[in-house]
Backbone as CSV, one residue per row, in Angstrom:
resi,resn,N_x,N_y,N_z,CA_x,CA_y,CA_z,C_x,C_y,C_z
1,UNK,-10.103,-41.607,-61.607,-9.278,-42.339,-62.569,-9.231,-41.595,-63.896
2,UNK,-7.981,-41.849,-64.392,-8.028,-41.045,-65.955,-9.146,-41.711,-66.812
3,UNK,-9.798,-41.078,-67.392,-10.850,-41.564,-68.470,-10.021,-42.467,-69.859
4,UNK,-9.272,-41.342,-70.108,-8.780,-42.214,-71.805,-7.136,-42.864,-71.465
5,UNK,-7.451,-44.325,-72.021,-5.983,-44.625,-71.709,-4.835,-44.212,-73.177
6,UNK,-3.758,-43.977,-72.870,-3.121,-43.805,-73.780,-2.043,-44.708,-74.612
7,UNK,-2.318,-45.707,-75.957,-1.330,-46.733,-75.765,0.049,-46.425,-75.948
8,UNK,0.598,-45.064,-75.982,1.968,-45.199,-76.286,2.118,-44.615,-74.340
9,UNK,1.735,-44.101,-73.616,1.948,-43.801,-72.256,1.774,-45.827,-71.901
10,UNK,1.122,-46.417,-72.121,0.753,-47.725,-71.858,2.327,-48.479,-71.876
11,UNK,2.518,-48.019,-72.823,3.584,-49.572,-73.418,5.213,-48.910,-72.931
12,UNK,5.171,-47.472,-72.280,6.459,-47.000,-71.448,5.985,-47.390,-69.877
13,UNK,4.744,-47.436,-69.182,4.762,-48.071,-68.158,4.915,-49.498,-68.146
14,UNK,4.467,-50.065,-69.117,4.903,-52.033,-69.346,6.384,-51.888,-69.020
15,UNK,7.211,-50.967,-69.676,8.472,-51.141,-69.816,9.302,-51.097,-68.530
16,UNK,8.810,-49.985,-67.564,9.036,-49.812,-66.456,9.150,-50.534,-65.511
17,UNK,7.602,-50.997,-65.804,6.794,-52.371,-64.992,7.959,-53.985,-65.138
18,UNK,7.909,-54.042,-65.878,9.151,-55.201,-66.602,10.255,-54.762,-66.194
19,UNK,11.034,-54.073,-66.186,12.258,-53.778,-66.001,12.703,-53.700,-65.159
20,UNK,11.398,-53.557,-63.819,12.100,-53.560,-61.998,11.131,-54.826,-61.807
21,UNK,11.005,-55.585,-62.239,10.631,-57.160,-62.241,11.501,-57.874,-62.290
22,UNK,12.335,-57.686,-63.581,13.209,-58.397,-64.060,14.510,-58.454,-63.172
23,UNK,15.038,-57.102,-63.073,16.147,-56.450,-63.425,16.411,-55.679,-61.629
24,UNK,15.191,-56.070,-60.626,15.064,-54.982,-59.579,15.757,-53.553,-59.697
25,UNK,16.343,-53.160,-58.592,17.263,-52.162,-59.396,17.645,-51.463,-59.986
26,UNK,17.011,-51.347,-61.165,17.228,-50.835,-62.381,18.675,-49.411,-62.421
27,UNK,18.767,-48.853,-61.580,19.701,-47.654,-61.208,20.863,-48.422,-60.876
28,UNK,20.937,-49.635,-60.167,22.075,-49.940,-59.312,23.490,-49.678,-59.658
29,UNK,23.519,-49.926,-61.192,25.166,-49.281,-61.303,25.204,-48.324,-61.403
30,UNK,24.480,-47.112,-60.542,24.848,-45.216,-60.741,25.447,-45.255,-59.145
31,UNK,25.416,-43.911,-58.934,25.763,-43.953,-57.419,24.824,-44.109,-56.461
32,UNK,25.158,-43.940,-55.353,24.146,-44.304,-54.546,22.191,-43.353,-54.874
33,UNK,22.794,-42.141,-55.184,21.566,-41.420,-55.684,21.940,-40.123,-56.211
34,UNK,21.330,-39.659,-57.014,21.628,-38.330,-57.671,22.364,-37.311,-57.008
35,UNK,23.173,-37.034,-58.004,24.004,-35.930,-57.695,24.342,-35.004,-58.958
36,UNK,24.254,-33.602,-58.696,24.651,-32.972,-59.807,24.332,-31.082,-59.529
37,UNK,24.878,-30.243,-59.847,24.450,-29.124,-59.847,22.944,-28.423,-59.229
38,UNK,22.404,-28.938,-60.496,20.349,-29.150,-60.187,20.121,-29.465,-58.467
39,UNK,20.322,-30.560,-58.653,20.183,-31.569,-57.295,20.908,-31.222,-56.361
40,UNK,22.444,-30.964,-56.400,22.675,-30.108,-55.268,22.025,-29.290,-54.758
41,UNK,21.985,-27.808,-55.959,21.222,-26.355,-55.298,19.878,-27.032,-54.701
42,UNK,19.204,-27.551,-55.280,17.588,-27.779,-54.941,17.787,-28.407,-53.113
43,UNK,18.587,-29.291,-52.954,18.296,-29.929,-51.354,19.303,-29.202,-50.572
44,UNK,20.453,-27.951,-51.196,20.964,-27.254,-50.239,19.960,-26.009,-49.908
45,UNK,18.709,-25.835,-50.891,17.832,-24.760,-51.172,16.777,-24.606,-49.914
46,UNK,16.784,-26.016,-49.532,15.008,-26.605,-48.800,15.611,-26.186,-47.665
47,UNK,13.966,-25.700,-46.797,14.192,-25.174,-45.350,14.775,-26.789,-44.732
48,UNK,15.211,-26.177,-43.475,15.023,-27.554,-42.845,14.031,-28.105,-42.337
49,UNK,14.067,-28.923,-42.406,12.687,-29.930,-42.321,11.826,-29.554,-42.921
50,UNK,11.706,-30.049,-44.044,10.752,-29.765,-45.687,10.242,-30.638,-45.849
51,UNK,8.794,-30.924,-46.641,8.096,-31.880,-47.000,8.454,-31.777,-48.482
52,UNK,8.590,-32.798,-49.376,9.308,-32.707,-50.598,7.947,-34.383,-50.529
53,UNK,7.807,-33.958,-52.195,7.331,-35.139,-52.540,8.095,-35.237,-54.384
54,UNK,8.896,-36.526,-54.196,8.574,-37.225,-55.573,7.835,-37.764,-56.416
55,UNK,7.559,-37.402,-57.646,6.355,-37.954,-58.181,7.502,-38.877,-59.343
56,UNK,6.995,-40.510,-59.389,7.803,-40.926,-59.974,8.996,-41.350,-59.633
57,UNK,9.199,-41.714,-58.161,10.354,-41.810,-57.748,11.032,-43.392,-57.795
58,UNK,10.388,-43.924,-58.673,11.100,-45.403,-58.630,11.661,-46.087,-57.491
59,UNK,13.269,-46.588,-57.406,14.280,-46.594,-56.114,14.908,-46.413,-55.340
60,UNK,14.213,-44.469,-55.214,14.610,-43.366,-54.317,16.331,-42.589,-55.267
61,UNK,16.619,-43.123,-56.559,17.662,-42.960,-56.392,17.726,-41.158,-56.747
62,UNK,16.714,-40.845,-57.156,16.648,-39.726,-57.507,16.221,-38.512,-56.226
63,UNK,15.680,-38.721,-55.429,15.697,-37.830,-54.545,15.316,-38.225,-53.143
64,UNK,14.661,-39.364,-53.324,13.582,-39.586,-52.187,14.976,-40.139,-50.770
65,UNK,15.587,-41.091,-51.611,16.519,-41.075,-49.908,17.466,-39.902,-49.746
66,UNK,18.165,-39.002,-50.676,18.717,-38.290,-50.455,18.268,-37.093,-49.723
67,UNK,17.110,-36.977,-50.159,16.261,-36.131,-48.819,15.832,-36.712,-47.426
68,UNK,15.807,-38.071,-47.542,15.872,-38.718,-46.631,16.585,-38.276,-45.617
69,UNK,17.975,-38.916,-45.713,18.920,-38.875,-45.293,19.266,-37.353,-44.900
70,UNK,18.454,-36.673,-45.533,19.104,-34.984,-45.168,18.236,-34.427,-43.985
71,UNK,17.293,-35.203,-43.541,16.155,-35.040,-42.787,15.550,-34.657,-42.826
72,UNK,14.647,-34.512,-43.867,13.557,-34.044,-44.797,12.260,-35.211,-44.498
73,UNK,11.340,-34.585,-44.446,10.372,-35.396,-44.543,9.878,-35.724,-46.422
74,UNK,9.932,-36.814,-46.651,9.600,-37.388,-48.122,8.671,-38.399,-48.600
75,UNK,7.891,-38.161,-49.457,6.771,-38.745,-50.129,7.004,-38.801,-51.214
76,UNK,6.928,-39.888,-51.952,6.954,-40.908,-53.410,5.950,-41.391,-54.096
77,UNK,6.047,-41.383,-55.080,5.068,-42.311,-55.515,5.592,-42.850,-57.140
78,UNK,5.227,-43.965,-57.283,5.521,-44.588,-58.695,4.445,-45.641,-59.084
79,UNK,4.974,-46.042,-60.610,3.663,-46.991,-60.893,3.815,-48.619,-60.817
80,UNK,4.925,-48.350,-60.253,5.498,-49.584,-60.086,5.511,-50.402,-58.639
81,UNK,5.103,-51.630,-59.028,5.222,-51.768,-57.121,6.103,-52.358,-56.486
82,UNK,7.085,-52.908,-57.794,8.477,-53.526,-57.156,9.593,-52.259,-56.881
83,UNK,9.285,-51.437,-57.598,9.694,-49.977,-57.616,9.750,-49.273,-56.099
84,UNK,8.672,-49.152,-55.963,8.378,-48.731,-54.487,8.335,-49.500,-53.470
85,UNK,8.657,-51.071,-53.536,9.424,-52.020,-52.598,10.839,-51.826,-52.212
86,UNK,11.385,-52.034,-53.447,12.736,-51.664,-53.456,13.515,-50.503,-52.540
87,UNK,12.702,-48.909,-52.940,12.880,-47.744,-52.390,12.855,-48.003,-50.643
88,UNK,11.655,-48.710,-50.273,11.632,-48.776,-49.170,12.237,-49.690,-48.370
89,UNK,12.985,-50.705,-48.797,13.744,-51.641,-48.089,15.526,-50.677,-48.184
90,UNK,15.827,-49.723,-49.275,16.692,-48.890,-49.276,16.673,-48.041,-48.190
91,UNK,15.345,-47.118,-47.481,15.630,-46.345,-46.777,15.821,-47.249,-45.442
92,UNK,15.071,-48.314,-45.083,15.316,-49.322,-44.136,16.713,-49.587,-43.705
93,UNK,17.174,-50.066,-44.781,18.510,-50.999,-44.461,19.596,-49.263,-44.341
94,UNK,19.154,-48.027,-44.814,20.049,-46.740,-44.167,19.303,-46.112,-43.058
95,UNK,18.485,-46.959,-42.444,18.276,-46.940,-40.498,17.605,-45.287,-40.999
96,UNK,16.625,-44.905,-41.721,16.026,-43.545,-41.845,14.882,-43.894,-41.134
97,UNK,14.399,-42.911,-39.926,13.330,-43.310,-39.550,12.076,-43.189,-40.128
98,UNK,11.073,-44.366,-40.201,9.643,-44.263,-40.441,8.933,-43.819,-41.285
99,UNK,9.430,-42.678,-39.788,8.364,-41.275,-39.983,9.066,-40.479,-41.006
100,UNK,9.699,-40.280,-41.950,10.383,-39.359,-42.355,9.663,-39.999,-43.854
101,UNK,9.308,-40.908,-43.852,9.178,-41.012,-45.535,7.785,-41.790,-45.357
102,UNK,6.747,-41.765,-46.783,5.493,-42.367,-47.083,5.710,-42.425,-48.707
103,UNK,5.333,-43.594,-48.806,5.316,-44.161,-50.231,4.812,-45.136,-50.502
104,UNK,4.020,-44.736,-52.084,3.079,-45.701,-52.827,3.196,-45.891,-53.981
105,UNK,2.034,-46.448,-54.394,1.791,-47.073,-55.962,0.895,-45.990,-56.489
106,UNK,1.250,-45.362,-57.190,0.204,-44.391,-57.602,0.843,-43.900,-59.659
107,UNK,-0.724,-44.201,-60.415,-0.604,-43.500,-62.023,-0.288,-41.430,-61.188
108,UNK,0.851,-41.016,-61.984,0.694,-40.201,-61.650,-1.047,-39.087,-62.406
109,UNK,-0.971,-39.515,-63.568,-2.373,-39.150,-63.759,-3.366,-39.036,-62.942
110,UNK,-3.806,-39.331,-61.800,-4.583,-39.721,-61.260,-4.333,-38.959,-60.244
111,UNK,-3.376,-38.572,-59.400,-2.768,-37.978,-58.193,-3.750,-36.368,-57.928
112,UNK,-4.239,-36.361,-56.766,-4.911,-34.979,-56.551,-3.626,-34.379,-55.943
113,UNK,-3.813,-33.303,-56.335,-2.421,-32.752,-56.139,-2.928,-31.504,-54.508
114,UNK,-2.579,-31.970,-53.259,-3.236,-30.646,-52.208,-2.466,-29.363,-52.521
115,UNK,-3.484,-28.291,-52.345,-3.046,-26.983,-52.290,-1.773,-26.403,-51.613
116,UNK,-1.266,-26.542,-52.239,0.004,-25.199,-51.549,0.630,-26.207,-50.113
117,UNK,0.665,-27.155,-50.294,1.205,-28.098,-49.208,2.646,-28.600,-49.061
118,UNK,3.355,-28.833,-50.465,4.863,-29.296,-49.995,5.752,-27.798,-50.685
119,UNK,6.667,-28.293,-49.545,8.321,-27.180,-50.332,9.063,-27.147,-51.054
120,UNK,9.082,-28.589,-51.336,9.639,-29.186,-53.016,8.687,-30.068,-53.123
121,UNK,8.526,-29.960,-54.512,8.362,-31.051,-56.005,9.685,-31.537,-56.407
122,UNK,9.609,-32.505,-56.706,11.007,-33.434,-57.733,10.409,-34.425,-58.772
123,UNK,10.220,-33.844,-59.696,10.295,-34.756,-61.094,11.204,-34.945,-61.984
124,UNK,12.148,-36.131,-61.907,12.975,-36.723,-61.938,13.347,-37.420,-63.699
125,UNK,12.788,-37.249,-64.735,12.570,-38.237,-65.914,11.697,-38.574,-66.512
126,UNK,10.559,-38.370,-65.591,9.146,-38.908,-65.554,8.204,-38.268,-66.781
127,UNK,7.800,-37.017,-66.360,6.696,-36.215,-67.454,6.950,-36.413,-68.631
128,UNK,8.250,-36.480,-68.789,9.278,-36.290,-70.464,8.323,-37.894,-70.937
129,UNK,7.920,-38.255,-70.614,6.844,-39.800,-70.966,5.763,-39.198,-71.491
130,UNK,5.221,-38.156,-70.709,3.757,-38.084,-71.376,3.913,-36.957,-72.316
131,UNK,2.603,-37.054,-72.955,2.437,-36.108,-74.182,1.866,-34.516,-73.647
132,UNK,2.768,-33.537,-74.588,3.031,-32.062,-73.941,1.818,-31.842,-73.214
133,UNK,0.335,-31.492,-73.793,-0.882,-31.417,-72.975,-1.069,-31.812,-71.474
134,UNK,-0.172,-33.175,-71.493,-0.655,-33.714,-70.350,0.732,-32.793,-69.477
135,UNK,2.193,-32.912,-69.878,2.821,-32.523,-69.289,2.709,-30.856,-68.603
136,UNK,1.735,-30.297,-69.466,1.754,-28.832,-69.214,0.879,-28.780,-67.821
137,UNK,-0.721,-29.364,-68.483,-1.391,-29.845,-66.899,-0.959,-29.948,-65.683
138,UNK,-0.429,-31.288,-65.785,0.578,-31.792,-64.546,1.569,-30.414,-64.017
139,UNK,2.380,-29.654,-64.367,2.951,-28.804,-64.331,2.216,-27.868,-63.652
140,UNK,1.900,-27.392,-64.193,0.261,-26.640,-63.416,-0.598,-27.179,-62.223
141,UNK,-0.200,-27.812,-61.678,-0.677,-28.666,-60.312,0.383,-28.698,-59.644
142,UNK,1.362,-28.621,-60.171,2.621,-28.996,-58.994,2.569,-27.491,-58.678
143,UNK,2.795,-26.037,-59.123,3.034,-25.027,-59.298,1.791,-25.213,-58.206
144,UNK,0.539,-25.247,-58.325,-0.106,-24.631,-56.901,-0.173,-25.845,-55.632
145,UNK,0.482,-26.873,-55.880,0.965,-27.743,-54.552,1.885,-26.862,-54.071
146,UNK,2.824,-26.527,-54.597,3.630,-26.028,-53.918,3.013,-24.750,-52.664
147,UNK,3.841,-24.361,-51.751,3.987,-23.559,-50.566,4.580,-22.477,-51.297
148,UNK,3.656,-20.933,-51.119,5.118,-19.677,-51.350,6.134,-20.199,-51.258
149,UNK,7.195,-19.937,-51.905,9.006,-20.066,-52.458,9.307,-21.670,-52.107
150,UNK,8.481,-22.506,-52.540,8.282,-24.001,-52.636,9.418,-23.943,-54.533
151,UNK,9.951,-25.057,-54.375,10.791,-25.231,-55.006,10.615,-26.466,-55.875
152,UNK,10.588,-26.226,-57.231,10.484,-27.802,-58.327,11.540,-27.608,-58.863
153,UNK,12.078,-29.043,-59.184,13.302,-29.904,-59.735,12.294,-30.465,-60.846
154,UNK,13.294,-30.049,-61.801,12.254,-30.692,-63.315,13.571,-31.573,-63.580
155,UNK,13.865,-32.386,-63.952,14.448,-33.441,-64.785,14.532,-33.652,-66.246
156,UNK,15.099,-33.851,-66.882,14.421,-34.581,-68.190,15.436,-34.464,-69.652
157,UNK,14.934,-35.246,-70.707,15.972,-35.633,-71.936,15.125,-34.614,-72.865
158,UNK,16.172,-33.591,-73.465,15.968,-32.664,-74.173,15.790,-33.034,-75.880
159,UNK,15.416,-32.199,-76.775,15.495,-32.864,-78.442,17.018,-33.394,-78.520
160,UNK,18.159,-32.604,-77.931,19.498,-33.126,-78.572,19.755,-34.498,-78.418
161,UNK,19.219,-35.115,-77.561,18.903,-36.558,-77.412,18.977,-37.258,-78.087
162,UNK,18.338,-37.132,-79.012,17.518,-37.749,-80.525,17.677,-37.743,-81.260
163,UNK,18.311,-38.566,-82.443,18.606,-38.475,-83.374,17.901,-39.663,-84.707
164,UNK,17.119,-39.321,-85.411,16.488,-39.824,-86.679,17.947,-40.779,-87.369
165,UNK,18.755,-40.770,-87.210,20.015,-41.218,-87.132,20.216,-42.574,-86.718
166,UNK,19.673,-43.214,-85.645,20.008,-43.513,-84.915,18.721,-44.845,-85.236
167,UNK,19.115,-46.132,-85.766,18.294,-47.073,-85.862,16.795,-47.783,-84.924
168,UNK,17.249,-46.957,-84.029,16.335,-47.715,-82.474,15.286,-46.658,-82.339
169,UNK,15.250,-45.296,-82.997,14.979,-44.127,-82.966,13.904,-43.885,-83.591
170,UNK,12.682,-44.080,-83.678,11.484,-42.968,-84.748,11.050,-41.453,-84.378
171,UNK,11.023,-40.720,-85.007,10.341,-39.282,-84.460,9.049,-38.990,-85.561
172,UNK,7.564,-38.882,-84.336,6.338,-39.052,-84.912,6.082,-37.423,-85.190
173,UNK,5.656,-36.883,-86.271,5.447,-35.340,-86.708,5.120,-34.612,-85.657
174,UNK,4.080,-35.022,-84.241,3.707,-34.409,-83.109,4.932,-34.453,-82.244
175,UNK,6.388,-34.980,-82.313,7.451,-34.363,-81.540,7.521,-36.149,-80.827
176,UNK,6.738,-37.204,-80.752,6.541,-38.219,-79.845,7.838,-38.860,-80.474
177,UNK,8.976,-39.181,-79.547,10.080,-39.790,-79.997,9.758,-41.042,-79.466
178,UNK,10.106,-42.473,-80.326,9.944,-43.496,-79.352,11.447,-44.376,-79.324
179,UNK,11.916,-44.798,-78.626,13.007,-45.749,-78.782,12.982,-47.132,-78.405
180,UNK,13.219,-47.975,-79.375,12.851,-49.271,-79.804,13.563,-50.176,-78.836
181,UNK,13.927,-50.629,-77.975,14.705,-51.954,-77.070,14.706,-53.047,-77.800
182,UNK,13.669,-53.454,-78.226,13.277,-54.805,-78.665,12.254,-54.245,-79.676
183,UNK,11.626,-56.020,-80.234,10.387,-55.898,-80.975,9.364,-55.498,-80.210
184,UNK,9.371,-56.148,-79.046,8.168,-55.807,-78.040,8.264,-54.643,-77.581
185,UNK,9.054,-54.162,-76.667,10.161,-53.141,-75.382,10.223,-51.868,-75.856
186,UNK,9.145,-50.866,-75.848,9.886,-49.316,-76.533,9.469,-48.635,-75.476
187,UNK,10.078,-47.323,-75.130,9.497,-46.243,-74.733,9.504,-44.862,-75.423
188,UNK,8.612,-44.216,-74.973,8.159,-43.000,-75.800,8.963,-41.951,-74.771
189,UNK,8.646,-40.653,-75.737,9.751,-39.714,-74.926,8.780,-38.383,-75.560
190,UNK,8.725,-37.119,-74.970,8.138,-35.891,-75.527,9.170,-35.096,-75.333
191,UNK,10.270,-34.577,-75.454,11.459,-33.826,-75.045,10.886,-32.527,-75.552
192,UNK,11.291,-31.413,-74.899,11.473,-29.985,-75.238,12.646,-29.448,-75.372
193,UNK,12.561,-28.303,-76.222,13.856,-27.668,-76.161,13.711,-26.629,-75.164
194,UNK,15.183,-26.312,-73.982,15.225,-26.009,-72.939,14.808,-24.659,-73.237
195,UNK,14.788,-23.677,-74.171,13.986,-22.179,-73.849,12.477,-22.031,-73.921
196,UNK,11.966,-23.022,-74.777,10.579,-23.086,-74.586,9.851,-23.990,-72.906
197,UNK,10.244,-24.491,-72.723,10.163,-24.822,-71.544,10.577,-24.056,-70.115
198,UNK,11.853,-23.477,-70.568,11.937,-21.905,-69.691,10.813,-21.236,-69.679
199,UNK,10.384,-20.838,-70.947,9.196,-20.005,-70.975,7.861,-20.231,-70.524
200,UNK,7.541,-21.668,-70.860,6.616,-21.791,-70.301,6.557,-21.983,-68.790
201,UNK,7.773,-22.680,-68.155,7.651,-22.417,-66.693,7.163,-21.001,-66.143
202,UNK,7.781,-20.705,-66.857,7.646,-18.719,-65.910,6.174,-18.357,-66.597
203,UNK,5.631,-18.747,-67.642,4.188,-18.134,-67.734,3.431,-18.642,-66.275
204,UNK,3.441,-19.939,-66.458,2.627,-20.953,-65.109,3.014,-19.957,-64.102
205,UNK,4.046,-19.235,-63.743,4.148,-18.269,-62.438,5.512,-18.744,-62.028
206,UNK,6.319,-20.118,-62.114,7.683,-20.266,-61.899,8.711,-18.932,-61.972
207,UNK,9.674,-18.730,-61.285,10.902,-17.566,-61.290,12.323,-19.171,-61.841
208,UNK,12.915,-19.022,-62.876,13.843,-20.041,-63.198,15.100,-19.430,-61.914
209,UNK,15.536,-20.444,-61.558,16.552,-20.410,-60.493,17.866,-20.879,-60.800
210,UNK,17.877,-21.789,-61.804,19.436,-22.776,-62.381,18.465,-23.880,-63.375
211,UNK,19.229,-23.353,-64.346,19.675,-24.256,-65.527,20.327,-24.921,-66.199
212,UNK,20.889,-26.180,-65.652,22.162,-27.484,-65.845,21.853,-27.997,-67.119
213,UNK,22.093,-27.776,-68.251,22.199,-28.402,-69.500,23.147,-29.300,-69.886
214,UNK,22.696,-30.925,-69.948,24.486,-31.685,-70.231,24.270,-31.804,-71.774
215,UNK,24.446,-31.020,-72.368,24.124,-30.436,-74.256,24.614,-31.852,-74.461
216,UNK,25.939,-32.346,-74.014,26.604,-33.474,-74.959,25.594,-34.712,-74.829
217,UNK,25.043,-34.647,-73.517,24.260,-36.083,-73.046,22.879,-35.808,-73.498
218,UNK,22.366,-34.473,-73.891,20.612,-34.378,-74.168,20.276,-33.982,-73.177
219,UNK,20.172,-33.980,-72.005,19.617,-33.361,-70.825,19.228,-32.021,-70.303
220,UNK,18.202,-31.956,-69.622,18.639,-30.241,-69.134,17.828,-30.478,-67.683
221,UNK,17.846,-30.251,-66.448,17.762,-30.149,-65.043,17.458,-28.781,-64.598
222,UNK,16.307,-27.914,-64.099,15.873,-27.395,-63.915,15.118,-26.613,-62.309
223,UNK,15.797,-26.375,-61.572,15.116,-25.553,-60.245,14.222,-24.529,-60.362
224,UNK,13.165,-23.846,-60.221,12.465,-23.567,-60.322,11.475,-22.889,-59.073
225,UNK,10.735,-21.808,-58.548,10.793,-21.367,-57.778,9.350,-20.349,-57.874
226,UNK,8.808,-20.735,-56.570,6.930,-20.070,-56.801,7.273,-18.778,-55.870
227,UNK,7.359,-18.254,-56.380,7.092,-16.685,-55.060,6.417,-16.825,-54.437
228,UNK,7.175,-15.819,-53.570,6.102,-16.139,-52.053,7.142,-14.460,-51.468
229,UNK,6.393,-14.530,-50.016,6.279,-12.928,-49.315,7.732,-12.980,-48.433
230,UNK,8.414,-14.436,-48.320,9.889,-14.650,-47.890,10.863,-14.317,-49.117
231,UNK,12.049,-14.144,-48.901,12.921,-13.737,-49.709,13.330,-15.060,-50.415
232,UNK,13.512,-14.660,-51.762,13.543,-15.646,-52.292,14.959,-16.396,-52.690
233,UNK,15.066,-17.459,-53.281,16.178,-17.876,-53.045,17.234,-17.400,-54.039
234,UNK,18.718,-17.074,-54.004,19.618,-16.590,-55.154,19.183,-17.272,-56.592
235,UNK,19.333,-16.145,-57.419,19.324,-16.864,-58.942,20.673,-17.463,-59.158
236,UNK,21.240,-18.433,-59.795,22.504,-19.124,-60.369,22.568,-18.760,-61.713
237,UNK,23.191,-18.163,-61.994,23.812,-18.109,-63.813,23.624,-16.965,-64.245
């Protein structure tokens, strides 16, 4: 178990926690599940029949049925447990068998990450929660989960995001953005700007593969790629 709890990581899982309580769903008015450049290359990238695990995968909408459905074997996990109800009555009711998917309740903090075991990683929104230290860590575990030319999907809301501007908005001197919902209701955010985060991927040992920046929306989507003694996959851009 993590030793120190953190109350601003605390009060973005309440939010989470609440919000697929309330609200189940929470994705339901997007499409059925991610789609976009990133997300394309990454599941046209995977061998066939790949073990891919989501960390953070809420209601699959982000990768977990779409690999599903592609016949991928897939593993989830979130901190939520209506979260990971939801996901799984989704792959159900699209007749995916069984065996193709495993999913739980899991702090990703906590997660032992096995050696060199899946072909994708997909982190989806998620890390951009915790504070850089922790995010760099974590990062550094997925990088040796992965398999030679194992493939990570990074996700996430960049500084352009953010604006001090913007009433709902505080930015704490350590970079911790939080955004206000309510009096109660905030979540925290650690965004990077997309070249320092380039960089640091490729120190950890990453080769960058495609870089989807939606500049207007804050975003940037990320493939990412561990060498290995197979040929590796085309660079994009």
């Amino acid at each position: 178990m993590h030793k120190k709890s953190d109350s601003q990581i605390d009060e973005t899982v309440e939010y989470y926690r609440l919000s697929y309580l309330k609200e189940g769903d929470i994705w339901q008015d997007n499409d059925e599940f991610d789609s976009g450049p990133a997300s394309d290359f990454f599941i046209n990238s995977l061998p066939k029949n790949s073990l891919v695990l989501e960390q953070g995968c809420g209601t699959g909408h982000g990768f977990v049925l779409r690999g599903a459905l592609a016949g991928h074997s897939v593993e989830g996990f979130d901190i939520s447990l209506k979260a990971i109800e939801i996901c799984a009555t989704r792959l159900t009711e699209k007749k995916v068998d069984p065996s193709l998917f495993n999913l739980w309740v899991q702090d990703i903090r906590d997660f032992v990450y096995p050696a060199e075991h899946y072909n994708g990683i997909v982190d989806f929104y998620t890390l951009q929660h915790f504070p850089k230290p922790l995010q760099k860590d974590i990062i550094k575990k997925v990088y040796n989960s992965l398999k030679p030319q194992g493939l990570f999907l990074f996700g996430l809301h960049t500084t352009d995001k953010f604006s001090e501007s913007d009433p709902k908005i505080s930015i704490a001197e350590n970079g911790r953005v939080t955004l206000h919902h309510s009096e109660t209701e905030v979540r925290h955010f650690y965004p990077w700007d997309v070249h320092p985060l380039e960089s640091f991927l490729e120190s950890v040992g990453f080769r960058i593969v495609l870089t989807y920046r939606g500049t207007e929306n804050g975003f940037c989507e990320i493939v990412c790629q561990k060498p290995g003694k197979v040929k590796d996959v085309g660079t994009v851009g």
